[in-house]
N, C-alpha and C positions, 0 to 999 in steps of 0.2 A: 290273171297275174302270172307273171313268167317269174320260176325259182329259178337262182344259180344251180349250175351243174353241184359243186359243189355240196350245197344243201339237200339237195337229192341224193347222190353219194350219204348223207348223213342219214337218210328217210327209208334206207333198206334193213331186213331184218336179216342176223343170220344166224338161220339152225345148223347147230352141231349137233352131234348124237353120242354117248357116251362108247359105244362101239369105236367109232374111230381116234379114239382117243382124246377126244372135245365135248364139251359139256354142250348140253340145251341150250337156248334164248329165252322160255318161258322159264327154268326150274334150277336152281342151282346146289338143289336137295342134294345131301349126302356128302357136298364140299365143303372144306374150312377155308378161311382168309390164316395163313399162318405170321404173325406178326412177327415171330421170331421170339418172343419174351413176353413173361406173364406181368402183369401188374396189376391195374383195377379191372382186367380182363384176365379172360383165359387166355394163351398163347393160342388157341387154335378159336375159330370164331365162326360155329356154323351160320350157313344160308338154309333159310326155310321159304320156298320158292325163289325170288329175287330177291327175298328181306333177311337183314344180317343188323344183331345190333352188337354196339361199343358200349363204350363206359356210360358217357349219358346222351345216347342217342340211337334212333333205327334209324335204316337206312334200309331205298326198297329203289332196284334199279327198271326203270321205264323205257320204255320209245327205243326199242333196240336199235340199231343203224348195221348193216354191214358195211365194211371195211374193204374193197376193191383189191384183191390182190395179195390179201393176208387172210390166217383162220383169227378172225377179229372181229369185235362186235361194240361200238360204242353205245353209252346207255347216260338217259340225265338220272344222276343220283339226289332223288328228295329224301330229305331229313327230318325225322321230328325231333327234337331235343329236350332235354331238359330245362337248356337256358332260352332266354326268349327267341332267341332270332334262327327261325328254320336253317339249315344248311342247304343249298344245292349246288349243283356242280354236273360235272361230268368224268366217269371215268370209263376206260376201256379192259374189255376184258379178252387176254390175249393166247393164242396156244400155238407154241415153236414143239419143233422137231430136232431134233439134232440128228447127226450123222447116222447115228446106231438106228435110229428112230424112235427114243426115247422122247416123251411128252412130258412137256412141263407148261404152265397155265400162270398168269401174271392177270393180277387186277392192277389197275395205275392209275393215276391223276396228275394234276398238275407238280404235286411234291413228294407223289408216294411210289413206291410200288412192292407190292406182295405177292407169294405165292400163292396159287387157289390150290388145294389140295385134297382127297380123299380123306374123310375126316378121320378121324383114330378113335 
């Protein structure tokens, strides 16, 4: 069975190393998702290897993919919930440089996107 380029593109892993300023593929230990404001969560939302939960639900990021040409790593995100119907999806988890060479880290989805941060 012959896959799209494409899909193969999606089917690579990529390791970052916290040295260079980018996080693991396996481990997202020691980062927060910072949602900016507290409410039935903490503002800050650690990961305990790939799994981070919310208000009522976990979420544990799988099937890394490298990202061709970016420090980028797509991942399918399953969900167990509280309410009946599992969530999945996919988001990417991304790391820019800016000029000075300052790092900053971005998880996103189709509607979202947040800071991944050094937890406090």
């Amino acid at each position: 069975m012959k896959v799209p380029k494409a899909s193969l593109a999606l089917g690579l892993a990529l390791g970052l190393t916290v040295s260079t300023g980018t996080v693991a593929a396996n481990s997202l230990t020691g980062y927060c998702v910072d949602t900016l404001e507290g409410g039935c969560m903490d503002r800050f939302l650690p990961f305990r290897g790939m799994t981070i939960d919310y208000c009522e639900e976990t979420c544990t990021l799988r099937n890394p993919v490298a990202i061709r040409g970016l420090e980028a790593t797509l991942y399918d995100r399953d969900c167990l919930a509280d309410f009946d119907t599992p969530k999945q999806g996919r988001v990417l988890v991304m790391t820019q440089r800016d000029w000075s060479g300052r790092v900053s880290r971005q998880i996103m989805d189709a509607t979202s996107s947040y800071a991944i941060v050094p937890c406090p």
